[in-house]
N, C-alpha and C positions, 0 to 999 in steps of 0.2 A: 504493500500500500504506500510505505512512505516512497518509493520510485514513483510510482504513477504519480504521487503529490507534486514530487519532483520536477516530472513533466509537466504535466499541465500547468504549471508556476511560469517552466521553461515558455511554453507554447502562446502561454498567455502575454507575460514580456514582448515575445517578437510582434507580435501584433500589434501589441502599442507601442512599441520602440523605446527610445529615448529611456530615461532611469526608469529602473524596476519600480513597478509597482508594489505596496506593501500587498499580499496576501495571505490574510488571517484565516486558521481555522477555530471551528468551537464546536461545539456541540461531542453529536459521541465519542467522538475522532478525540479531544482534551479530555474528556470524563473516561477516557481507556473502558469504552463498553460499546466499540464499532462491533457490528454482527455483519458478518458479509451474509446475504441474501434477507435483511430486513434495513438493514441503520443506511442512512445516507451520509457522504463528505460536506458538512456544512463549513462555505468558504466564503469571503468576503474581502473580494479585492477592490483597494483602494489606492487609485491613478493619482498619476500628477499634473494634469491636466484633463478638461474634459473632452470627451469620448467623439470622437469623431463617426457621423455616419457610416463611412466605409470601417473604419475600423467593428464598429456595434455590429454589423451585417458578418465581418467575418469572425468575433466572439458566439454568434448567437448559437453558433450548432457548432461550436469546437466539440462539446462532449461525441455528439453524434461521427465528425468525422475523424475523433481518436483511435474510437471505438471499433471503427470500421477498418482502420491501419492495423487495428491491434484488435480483432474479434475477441481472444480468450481473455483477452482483459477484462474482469471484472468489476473495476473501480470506476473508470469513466463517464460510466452512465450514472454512476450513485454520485456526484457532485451535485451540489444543490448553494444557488443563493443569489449573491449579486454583485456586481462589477459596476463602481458608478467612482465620480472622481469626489477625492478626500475633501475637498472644500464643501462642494456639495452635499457627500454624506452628513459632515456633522454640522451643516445648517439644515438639514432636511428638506432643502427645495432642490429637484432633480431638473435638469437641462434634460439628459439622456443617460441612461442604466439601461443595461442588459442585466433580466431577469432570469433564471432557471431555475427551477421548480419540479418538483417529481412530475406533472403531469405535459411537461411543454417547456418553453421558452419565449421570451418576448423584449422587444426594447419598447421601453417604456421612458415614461417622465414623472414618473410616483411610487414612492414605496413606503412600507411602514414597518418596520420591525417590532415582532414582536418582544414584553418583558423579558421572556424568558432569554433568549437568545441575547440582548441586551446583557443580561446577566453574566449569563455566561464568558463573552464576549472582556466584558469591566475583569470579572474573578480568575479568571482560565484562558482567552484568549490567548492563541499561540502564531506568532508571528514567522512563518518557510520562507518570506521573501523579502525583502526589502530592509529599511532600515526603522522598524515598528517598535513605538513604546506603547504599551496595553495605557496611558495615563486618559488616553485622549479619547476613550469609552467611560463614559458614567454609568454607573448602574441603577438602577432603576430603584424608588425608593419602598419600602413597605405598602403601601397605598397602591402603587401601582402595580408590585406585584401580584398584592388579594384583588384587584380589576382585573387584570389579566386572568388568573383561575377562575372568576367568575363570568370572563366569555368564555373559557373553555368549558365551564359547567355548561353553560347555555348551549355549547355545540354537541355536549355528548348528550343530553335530552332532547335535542332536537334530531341528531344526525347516530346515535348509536339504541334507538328503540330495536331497527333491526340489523340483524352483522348478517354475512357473506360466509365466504368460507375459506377468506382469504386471511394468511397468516398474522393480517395488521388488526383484524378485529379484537385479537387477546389484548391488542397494543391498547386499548382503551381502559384495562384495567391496572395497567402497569400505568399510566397516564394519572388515575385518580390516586392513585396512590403518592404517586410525584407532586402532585397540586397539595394534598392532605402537609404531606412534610412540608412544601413552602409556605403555607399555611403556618405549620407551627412553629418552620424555625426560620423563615425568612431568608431562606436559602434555596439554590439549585442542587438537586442531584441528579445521577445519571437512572435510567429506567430499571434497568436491572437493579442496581441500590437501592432505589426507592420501592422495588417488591420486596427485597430483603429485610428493609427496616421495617416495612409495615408485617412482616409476617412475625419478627420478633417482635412487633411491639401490639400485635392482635389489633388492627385497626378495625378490620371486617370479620362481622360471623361466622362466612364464608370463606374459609382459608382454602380451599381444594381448589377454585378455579385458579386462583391468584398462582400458585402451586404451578399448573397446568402451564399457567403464561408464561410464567419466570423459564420454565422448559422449553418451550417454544423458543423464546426470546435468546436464548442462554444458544441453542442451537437451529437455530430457523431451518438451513438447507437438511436437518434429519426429519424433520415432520411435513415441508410443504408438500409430499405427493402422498401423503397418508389419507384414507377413507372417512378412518375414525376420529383422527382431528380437523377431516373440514365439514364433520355431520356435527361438531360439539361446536364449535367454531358459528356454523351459521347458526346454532341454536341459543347463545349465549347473548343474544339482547337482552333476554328479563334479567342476567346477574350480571350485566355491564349495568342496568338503572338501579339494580340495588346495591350497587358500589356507590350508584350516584349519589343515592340517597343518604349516605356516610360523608361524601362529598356536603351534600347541602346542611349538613347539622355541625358540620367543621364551620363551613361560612355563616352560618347562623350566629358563634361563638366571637367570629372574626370583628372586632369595633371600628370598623374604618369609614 
């Protein structure tokens, strides 16, 4: 993995020429709990000047024509985030970003990062290129991090009534579990950690599914073509809202 990081650092430089770009990563990639076939490369490259058309046009599917150089590569396609220039990132108002996202890519002229990532980003941010001091990330304060868990509550009641049968559905339990801890300690952790503390620390009734995920999650590529885990998998809406529901009685407690 750190090669392919490597790379695409390399690949990305040439495009924009001139001094390296800083490129930061965060997420599982710095919390040491990447899962190759579930967790994505979360990166955030930040230019020293801003982004030229032709330039945006030939970032926008680097991943795609990596991937295609390098078929068995498995990393290129799990990169995920945004490329926009360093002034612009920390005023928030965008000229032009190239966006990547698990489902696509897009140049754009807006983006919003979420808390959590924010967080991350301030605590653990890890600097592969350039000349990057983590100083210049604030992290987000108590207040906004219990707003933040409370739109993700609002999306797992809205958007996890029913699951699939795909391996990201358990992800929603290991998810409440992670909002629960930031909740109480005002901190990020990684998904995995956060099923382990909630199981020592008995947050849910329900310990078996949690159990179930942290399995999944711990090894993704041994269960995705299994029978019996994508018939529990799509059945497991009703114990993803009654995780919620330990969700919604933590933010009840929450005074913000």
């Amino acid at each position: 993995m750190d090669q392919s990081i490597a790379k695409m650092a390399d690949r990305i430089t040439g495009i924009l020429g001139g001094k390296p770009p800083e490129v930061w990563l965060y997420g599982s990639v710095v919390l040491d709990d990447f899962r190759p076939g579930w967790s994505d490369i979360d990166l955030l490259v930040l230019t020293n000047g801003q982004i030229t058309p032709g330039q945006a046009g030939a970032l926008l599917t680097l991943r795609q024509e990596m991937t295609q150089e390098e078929p068995e590569n498995r990393y290129y396609r799990a990169f995920e985030g945004i490329i926009a220039e360093k002034a612009e990132y920390l005023s928030g108002s965008f000229t032009r970003l190239v966006y990547w996202g698990t489902s696509g890519q897009r140049i754009t002229d807006s983006y919003a990062q979420d808390a959590f990532s924010a967080f991350e980003l301030a605590k653990y941010g890890r600097c592969v290129c350039g000349d990057g001091d983590r100083s210049i990330f604030t992290a987000p304060t108590a207040e906004e991090m219990a707003e933040a868990v409370r739109r993700h509550y609002d999306a797992i009641r809205r958007c996890a009534v029913r699951t699939n049968g795909s391996l990201y559905a358990c992800g929603w339990l290991l998810d409440i579990a992670r909002c629960i801890y930031t909740l109480r300690h005002g901190g990020v952790i990684s998904k995995t950690g956060a099923g382990v503390w909630a199981l020592r620390e008995h947050i849910f009734e329900e310990e078996e599914p949690l159990r179930k995920a942290l399995a999944v999650r711990r090894e993704p590529m041994a269960y995705r073509d299994r029978d019996d885990v994508k018939q529990w998998l799509k059945g497991l809406g009703p114990t993803v809202q009654r995780y919620a529901d330990a969700l919604e009685k933590e933010l009840g407690k929450t005074a913000f």
